[in-house]
Backbone bond lengths (Angstrom), bond angles and torsions (degrees), N, CA, C in turn:
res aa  C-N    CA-C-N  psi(-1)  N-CA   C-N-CA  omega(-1)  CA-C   N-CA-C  phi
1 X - - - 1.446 - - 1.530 110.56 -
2 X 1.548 100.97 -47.96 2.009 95.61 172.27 1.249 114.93 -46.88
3 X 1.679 144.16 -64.19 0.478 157.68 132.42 1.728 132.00 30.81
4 X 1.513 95.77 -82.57 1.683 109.13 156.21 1.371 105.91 -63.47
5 X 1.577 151.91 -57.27 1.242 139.34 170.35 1.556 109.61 -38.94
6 X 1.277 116.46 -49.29 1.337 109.21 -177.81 1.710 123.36 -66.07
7 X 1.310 98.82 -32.45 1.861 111.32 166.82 1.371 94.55 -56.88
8 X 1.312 103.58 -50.51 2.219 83.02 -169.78 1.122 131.07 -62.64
9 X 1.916 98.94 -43.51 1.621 89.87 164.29 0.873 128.29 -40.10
10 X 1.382 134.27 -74.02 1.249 163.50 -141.05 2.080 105.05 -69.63
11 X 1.460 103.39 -46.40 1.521 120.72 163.78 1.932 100.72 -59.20
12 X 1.108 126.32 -52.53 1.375 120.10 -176.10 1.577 108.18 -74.17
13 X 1.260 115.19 -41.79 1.528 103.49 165.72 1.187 118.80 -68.29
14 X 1.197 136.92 -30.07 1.659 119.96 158.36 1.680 134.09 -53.30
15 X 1.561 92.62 -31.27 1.658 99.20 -173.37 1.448 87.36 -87.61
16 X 1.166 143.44 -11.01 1.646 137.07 -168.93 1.706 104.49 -86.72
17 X 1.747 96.56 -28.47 1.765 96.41 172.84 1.302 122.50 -94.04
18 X 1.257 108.36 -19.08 1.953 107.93 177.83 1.268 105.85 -89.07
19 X 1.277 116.46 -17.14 2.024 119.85 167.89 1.648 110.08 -60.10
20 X 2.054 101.37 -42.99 1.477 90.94 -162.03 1.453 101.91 -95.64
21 X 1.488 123.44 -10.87 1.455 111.56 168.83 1.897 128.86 -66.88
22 X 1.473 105.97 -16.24 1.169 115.89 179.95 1.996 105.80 -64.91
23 X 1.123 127.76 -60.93 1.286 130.38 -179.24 1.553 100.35 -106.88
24 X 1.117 135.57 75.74 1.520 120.63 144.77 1.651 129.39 -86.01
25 X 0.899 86.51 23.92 1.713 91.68 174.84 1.639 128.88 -84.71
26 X 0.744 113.97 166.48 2.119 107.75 -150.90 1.515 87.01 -126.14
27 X 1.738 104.91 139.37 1.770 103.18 -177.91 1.701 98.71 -116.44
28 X 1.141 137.62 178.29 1.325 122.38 158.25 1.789 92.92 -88.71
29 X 0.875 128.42 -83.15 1.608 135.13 -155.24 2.329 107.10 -94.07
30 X 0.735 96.85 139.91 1.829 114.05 -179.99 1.421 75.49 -38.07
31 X 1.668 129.41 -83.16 1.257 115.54 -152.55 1.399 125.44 -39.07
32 X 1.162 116.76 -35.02 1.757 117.51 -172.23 1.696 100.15 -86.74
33 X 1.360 115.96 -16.67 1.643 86.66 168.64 1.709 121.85 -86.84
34 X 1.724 98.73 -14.86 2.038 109.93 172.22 1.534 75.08 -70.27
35 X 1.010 147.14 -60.48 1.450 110.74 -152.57 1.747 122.15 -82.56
36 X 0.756 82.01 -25.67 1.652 94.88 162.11 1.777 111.02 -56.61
37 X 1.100 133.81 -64.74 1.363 163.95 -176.13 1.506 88.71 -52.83
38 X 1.680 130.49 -89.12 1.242 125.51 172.62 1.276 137.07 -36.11
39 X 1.473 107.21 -25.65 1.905 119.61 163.30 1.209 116.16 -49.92
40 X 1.429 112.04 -66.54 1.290 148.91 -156.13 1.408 100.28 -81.45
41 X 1.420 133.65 -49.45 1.568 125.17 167.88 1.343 102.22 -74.48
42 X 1.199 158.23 -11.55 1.369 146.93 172.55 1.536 130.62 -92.12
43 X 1.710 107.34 -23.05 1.184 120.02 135.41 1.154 163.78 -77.49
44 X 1.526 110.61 118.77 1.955 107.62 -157.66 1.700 107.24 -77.65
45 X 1.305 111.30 134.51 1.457 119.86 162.72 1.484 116.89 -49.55
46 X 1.173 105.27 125.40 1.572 99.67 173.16 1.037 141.01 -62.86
47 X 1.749 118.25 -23.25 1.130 137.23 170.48 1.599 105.97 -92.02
48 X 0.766 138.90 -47.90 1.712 143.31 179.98 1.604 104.92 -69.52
49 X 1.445 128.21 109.37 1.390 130.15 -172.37 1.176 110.33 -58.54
50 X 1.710 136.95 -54.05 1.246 112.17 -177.40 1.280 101.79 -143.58
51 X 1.427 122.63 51.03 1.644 139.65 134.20 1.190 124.03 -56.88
52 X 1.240 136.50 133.68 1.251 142.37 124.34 1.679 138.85 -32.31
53 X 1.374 136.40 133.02 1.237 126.74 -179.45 1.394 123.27 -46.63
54 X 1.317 108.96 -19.44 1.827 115.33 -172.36 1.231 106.31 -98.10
55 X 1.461 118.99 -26.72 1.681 112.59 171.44 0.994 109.04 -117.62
56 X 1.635 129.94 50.63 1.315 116.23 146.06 1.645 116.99 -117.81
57 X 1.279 101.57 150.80 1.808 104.65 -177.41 1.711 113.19 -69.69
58 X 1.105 107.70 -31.50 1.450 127.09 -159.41 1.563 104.13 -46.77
59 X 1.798 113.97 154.23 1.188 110.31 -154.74 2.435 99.46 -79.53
60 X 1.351 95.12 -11.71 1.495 108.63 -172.04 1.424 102.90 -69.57
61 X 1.392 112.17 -49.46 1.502 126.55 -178.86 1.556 107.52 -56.39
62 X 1.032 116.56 -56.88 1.425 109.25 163.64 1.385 155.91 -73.42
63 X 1.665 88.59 -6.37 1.732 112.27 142.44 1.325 122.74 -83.53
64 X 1.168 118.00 -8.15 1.355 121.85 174.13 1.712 107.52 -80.17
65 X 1.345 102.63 -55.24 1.264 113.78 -166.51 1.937 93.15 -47.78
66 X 1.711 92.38 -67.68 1.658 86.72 -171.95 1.953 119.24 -35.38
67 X 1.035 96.15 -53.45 1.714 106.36 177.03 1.360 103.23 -69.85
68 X 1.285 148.90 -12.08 1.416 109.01 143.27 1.532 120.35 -97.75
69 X 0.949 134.59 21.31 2.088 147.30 169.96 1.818 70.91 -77.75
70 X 1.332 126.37 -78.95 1.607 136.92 -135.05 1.470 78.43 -62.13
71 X 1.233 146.14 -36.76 1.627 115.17 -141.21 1.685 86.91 -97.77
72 X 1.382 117.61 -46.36 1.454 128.11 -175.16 1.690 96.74 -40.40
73 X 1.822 106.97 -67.48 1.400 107.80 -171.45 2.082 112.01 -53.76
74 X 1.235 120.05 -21.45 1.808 123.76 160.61 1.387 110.96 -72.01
75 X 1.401 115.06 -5.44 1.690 106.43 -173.86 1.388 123.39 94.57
76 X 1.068 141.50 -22.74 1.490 152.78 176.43 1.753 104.99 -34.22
77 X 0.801 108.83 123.57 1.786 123.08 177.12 1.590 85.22 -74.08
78 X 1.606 103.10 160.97 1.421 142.53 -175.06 1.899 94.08 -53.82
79 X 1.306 112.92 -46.92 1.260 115.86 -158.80 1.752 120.27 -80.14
80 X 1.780 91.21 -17.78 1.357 95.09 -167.13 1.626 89.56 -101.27
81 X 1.276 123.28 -12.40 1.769 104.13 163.86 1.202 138.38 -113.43
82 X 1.594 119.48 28.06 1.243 156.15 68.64 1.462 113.61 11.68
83 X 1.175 117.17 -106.70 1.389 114.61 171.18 1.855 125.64 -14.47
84 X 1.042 96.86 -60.73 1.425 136.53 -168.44 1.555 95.49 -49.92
85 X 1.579 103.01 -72.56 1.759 110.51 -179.79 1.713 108.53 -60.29
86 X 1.307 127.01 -41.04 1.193 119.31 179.49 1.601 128.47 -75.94
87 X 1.631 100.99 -14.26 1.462 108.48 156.75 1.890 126.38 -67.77
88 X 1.339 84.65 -32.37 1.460 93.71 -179.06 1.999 111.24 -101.54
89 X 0.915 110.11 -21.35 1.475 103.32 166.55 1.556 129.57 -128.01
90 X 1.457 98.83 13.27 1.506 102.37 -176.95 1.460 116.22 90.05
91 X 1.173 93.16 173.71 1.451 98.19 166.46 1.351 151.69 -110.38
92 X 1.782 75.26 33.25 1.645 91.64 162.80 1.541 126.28 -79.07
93 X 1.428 100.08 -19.10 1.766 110.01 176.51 1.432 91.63 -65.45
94 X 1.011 150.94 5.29 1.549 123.95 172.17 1.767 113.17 -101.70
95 X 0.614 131.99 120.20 1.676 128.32 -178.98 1.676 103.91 -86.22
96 X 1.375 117.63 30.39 1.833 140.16 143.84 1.212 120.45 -177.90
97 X 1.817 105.83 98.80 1.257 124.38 -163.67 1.129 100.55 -82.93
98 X 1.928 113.30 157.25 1.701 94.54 -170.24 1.593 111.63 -88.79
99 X 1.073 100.02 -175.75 1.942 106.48 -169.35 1.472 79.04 -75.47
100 X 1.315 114.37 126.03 1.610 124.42 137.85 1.785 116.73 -160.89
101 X 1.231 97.28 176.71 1.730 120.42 -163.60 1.908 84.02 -28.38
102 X 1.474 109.64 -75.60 1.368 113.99 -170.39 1.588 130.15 -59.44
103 X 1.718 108.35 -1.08 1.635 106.13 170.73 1.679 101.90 -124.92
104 X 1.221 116.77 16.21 1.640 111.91 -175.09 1.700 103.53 -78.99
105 X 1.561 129.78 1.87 1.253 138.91 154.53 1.533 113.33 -57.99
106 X 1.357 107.47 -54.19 1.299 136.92 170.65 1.346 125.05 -32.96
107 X 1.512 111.22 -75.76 1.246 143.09 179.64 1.279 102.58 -76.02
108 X 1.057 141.96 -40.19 2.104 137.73 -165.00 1.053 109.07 -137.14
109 X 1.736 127.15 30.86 1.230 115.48 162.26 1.350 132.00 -109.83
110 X 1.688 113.15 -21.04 1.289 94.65 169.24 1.854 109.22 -104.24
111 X 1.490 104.36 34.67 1.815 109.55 150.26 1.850 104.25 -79.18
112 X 1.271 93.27 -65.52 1.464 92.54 173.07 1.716 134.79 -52.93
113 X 1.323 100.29 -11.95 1.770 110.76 176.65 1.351 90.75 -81.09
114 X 1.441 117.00 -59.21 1.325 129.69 -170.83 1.797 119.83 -44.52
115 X 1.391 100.85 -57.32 1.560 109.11 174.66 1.759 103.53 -74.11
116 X 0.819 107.10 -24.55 1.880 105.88 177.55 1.768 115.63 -55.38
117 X 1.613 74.76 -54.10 2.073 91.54 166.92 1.116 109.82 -61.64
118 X 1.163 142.65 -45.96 1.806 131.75 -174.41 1.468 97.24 -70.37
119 X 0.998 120.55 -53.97 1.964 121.08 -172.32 1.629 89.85 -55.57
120 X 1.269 137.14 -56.06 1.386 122.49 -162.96 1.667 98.13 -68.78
121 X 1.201 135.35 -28.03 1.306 123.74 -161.78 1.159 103.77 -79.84
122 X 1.926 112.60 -47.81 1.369 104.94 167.84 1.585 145.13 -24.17
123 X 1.649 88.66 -53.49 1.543 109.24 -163.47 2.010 90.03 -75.00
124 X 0.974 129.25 -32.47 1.460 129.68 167.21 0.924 118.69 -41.69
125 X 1.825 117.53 -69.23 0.944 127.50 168.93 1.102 123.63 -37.12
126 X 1.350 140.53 -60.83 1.641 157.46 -173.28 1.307 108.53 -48.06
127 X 1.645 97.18 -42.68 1.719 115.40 -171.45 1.297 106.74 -59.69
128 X 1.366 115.55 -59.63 1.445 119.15 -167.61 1.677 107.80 -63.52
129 X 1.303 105.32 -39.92 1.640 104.95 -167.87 1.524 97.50 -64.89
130 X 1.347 128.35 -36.78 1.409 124.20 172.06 1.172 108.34 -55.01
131 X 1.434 138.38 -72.51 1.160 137.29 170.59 1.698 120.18 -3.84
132 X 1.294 86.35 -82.60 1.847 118.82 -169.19 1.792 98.19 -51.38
133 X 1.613 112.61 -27.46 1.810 106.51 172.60 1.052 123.79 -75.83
134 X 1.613 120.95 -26.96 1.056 124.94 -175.62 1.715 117.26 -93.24
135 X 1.283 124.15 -18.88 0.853 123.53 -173.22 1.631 101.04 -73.66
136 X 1.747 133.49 139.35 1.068 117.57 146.39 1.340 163.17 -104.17
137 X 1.750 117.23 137.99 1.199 101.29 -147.36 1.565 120.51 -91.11
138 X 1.613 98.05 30.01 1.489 94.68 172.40 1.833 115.18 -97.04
139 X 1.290 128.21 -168.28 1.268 130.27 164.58 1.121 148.90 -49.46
140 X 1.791 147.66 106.36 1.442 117.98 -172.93 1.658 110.72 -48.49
141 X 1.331 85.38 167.25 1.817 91.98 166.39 1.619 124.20 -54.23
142 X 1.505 105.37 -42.83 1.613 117.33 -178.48 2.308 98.67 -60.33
143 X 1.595 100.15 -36.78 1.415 83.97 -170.27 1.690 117.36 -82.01
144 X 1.285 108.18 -10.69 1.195 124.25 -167.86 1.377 109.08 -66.18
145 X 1.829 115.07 -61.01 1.214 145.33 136.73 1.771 104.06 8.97
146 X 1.467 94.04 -81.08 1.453 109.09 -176.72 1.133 135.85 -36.30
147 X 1.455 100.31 -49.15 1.638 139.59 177.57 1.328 104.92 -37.69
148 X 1.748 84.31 -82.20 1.434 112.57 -176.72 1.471 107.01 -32.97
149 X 1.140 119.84 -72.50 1.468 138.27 177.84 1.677 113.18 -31.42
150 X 1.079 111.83 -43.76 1.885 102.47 -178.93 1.480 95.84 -113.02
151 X 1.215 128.40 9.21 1.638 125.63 157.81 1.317 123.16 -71.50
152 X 1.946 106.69 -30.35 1.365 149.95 177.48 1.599 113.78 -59.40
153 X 1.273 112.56 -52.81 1.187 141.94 168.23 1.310 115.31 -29.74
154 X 1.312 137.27 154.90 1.390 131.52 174.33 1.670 115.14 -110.57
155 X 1.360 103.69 114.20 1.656 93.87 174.79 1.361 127.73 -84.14
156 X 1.414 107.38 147.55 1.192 101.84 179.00 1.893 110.25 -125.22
157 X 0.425 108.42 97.82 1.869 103.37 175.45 1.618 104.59 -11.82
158 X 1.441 98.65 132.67 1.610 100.94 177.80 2.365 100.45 -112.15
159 X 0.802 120.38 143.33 1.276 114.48 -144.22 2.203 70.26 -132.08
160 X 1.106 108.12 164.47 1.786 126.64 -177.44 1.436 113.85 -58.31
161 X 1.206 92.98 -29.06 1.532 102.55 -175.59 1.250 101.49 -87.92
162 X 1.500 138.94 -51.98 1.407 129.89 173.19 1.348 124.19 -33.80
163 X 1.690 105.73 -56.66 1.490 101.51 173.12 1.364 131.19 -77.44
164 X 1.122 117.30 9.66 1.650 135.59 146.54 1.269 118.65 -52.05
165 X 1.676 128.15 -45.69 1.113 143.98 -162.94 1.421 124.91 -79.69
């Protein structure tokens, strides 16, 4: 029983130190740590595909983090370190890059994949129904012939015993 009490401690003091190593950074006023906090969740890691700066482990993410505490603690507004990361890594750090010449692939392409596929299905569609009208679904002449011919014929009921015979 000591034992398992002692696993727990010891389990709660670990999760109590990897909680406080993630943010140890000191703000003067609440506002600069929401803004700190909103940076950092709104920016994607460059190396982590679709992480955020605050939940990723990665050693970049946490140079990031430090370099934006440093720019906040110089004064830099929200916009100018922003700027800053997308000068230097593109604009993939933004998780909503703005509409321009180089992301309109981005932004209007799979509408246009999308509406491309209905126009191709259409024109399929149309195709076949044309098809299927023109073809006709009555008899060649040779089967018609045929038809006629054992329709012509006289039946007679074949009874168990006939097909014995």
């Amino acid at each position: 029983m000591k034992r398992w009490l002692a696993a727990a401690l010891l389990g709660l003091a670990v999760v109590g130190t990897a909680q406080a190593a993630i943010d140890t950074y000191e703000f003067a006023t609440q506002a600069e740590r929401e803004r700190y906090r909103n940076l950092i969740e709104e920016l994607r890691c460059p190396k982590c595909q679709n992480q955020n700066i605050a939940d990723s482990d990665a050693p970049i993410a946490m140079d990031l983090r430090a370099e934006i505490y440093r720019m906040l603690e110089e004064g830099k507004d929200n916009q100018q370190i922003i700027d800053y990361l997308v000068a230097r890594y593109g604009d993939f750090v933004l998780y909503k890059p703005p509409v321009t010449a180089r992301t309109m692939l981005l932004w209007y392409g799979p509408a246009v994949l999308l509406a491309g596929g209905f126009v191709l299905l259409g024109f399929i569609v149309l195709r076949r129904r044309g098809q299927k009208a023109s073809v006709a679904p009555g008899l060649s002449d040779d089967e018609q012939e045929r038809l006629n011919a054992l329709l012509s014929q006289p039946s007679t009921p074949q009874t168990p015993q006939d097909k014995k015979d």
